[in-house]
C-alpha positions as CSV (number, residue, x, y, z in Angstrom):
1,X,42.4,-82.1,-21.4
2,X,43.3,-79.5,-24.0
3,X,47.2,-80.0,-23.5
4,X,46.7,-83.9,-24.3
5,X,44.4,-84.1,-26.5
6,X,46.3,-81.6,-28.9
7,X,49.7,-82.5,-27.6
8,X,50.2,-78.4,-28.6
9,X,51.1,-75.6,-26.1
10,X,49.3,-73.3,-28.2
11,X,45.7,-74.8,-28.0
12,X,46.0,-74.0,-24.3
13,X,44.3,-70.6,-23.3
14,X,43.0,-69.9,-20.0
15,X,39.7,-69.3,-21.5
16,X,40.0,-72.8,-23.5
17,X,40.8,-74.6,-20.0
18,X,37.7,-73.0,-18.6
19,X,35.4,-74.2,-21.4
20,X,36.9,-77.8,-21.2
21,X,35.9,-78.2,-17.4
22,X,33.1,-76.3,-17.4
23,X,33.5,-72.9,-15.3
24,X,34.3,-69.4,-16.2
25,X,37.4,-68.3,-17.2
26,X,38.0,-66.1,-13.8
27,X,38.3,-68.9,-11.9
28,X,41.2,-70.2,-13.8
29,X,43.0,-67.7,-13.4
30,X,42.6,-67.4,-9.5
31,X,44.7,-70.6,-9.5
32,X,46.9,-70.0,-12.2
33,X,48.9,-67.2,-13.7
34,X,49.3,-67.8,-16.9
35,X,49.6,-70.5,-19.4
36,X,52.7,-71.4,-18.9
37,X,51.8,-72.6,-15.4
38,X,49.1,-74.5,-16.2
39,X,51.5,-76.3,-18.8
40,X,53.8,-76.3,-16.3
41,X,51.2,-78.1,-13.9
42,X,49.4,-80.4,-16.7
43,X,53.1,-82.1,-17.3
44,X,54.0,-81.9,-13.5
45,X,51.0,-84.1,-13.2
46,X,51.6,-86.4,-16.3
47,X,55.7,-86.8,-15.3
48,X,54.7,-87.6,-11.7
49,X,52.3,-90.5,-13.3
50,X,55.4,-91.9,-15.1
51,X,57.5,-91.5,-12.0
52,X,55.4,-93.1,-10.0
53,X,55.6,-96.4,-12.6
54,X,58.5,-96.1,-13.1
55,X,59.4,-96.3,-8.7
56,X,57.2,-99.3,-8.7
57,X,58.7,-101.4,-11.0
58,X,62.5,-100.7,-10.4
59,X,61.0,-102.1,-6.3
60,X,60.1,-105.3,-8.3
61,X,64.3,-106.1,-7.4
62,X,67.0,-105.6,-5.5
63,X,69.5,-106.8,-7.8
64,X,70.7,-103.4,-10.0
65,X,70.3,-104.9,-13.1
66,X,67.0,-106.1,-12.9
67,X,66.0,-103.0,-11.4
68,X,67.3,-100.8,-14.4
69,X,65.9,-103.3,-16.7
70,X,62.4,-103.2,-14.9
71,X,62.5,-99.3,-14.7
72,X,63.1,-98.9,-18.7
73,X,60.2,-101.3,-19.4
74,X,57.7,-99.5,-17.2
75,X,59.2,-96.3,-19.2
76,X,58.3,-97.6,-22.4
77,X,55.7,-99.4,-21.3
78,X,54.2,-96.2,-20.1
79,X,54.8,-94.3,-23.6
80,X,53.5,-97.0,-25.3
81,X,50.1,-97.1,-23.5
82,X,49.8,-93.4,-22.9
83,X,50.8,-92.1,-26.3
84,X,49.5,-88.8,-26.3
85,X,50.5,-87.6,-22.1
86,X,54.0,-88.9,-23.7
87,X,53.7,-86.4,-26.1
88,X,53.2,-83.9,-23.9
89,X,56.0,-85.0,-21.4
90,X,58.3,-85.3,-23.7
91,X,57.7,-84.6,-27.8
92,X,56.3,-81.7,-26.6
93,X,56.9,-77.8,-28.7
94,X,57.2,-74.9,-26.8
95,X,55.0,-71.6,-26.7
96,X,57.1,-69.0,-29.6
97,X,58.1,-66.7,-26.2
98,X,58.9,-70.0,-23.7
99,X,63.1,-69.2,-23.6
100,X,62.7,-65.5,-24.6
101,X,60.8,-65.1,-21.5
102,X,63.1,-67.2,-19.9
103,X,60.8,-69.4,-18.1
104,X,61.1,-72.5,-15.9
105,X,59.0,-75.8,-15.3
106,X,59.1,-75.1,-11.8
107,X,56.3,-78.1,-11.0
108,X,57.8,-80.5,-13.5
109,X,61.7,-79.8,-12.7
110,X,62.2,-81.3,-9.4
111,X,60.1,-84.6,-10.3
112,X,62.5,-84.9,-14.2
113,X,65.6,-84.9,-11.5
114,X,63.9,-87.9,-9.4
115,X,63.0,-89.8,-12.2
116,X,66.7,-89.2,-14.0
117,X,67.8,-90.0,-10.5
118,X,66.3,-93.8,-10.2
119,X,68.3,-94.1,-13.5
120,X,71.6,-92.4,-12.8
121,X,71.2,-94.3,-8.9
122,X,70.7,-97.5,-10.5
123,X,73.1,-97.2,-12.9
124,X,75.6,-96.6,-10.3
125,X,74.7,-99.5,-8.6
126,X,75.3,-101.4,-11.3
127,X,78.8,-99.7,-11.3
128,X,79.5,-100.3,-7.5
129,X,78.6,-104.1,-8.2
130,X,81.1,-104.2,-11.2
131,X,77.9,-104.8,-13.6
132,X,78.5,-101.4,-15.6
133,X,82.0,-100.7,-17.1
134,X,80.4,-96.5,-16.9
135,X,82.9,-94.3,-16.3
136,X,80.6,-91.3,-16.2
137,X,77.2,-92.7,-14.9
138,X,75.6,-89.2,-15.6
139,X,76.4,-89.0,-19.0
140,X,75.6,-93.1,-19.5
141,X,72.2,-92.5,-17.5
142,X,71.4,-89.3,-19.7
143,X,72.0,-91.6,-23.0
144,X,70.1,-94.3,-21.7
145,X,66.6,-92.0,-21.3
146,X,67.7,-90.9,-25.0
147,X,67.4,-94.3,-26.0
148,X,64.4,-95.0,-23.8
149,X,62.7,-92.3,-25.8
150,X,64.1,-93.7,-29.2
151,X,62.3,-97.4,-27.9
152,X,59.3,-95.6,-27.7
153,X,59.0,-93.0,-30.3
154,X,60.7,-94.5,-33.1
155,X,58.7,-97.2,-33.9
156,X,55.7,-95.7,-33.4
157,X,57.2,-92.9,-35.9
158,X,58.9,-95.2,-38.4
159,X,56.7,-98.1,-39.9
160,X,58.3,-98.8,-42.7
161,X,60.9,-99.9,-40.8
162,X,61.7,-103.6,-40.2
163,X,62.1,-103.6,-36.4
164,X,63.5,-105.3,-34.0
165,X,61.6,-107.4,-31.5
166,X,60.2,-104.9,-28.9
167,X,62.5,-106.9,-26.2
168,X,65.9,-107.1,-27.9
169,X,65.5,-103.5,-28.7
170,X,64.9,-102.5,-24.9
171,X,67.8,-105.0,-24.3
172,X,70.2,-103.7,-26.5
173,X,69.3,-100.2,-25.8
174,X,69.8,-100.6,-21.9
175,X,72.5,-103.0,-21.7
176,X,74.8,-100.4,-24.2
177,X,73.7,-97.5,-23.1
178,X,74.1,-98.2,-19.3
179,X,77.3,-100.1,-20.3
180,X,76.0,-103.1,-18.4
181,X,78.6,-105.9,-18.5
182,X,78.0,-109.6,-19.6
183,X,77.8,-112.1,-16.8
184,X,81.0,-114.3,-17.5
C-alpha cells in the first residue's frame, strides 16, 4: 500500500493506486473521487484495525481500571507492532490544499470518536467508582491519547534517551493522565 509504505499523502495518486494493485487507473476512480478519499478510506481502514484492538482488550475486565489500563497497552502495543499504519493514523502530513479545501475524514471521523469514546467512557468509570479524581474526563481522556502517542512515538524517535521501562512508562503515563487514584 502506497499510503503505508511511504507514510506520505503525496505519493498517493490515483494512477499510483492503480499500478500498486494491478488495474487501470479508470477503475480507481469509479470507486473513488479523489485522493483525499482514498486517504480518507486507507486510514478508515487502519483506525478501525486499532479500534478493533483496542475493544478487545478493554473486554479483558470489568473493573475500569484494568480496562483503561488494558485499552492503552493494546494502543501501544498496536503502534509498536504496526509502525508504519501508525504513521499513517496518526504522524501522518497532510496534502498542501487538505484545510484550504476544507475537507473532512468522513470514513475515519466517526470511528476516532468511538475509539476516544472507550477512553473518555472508561475514564468516567473510573470517575463514577471514585478511582479518578478528573474533574473534566474529556479533557483527561484527550491528554491521556496524547500521552499514549508520546509512549509510542517517543522512544522509537529518541534513542539517545535513557528510558524508562516500557511498563512504568505506560503506568505513569495512564495513571496521571487519567488521574487515576492510589488504592489506600
Amino acid at each position: 500500500m502506497v499510503l503505508e509504505r511511504t507514510g506520505s499523502e503525496e505519493a498517493v495518486s490515483l494512477r499510483a493506486i492503480a499500478r500498486e494493485i494491478g488495474i487501470a487507473s479508470p477503475s480507481i476512480a469509479r470507486h473513488f473521487s479523489d485522493v483525499p478519499e482514498i486517504i480518507d478510506a486507507v486510514v478508515a481502514t487502519v483506525l478501525s484495525d486499532l479500534y478493533q484492538a483496542i475493544v478487545i482488550a478493554a473486554a479483558r475486565s470489568d473493573d475500569p481500571v484494568e480496562r483503561l489500563f488494558h485499552a492503552s497497552r493494546s494502543y501501544v502495543n498496536y503502534g509498536r507492532t504496526h509502525p508504519a499504519r501508525y504513521r499513517v493514523l496518526i504522524g501522518r502530513r497532510y496534502l498542501d490544499d487538505w484545510h484550504d479545501r476544507n475537507l473532512t475524514m468522513e470514513q475515519t471521523s466517526p470511528i476516532m470518536a468511538r475509539c476516544i469514546a472507550i477512553f473518555r467512557d472508561t475514564i468516567q468509570a473510573c470517575v463514577d467508582t471514585g478511582r479518578s479524581a478528573s474533574t473534566d474526563v474529556n479533557f483527561d481522556t484527550l491528554v491521556s491519547w496524547f500521552s499514549l502517542h508520546g509512549v509510542v512515538a517517543l522512544p522509537a524517535a529518541i534513542t539517545s534517551l535513557d528510558w524508562p521501562d516500557d511498563e512504568d512508562l505506560l503506568v505513569a503515563s495512564v495513571t496521571r493522565a487519567a488521574r487515576l487514584i492510589e488504592p489506600s
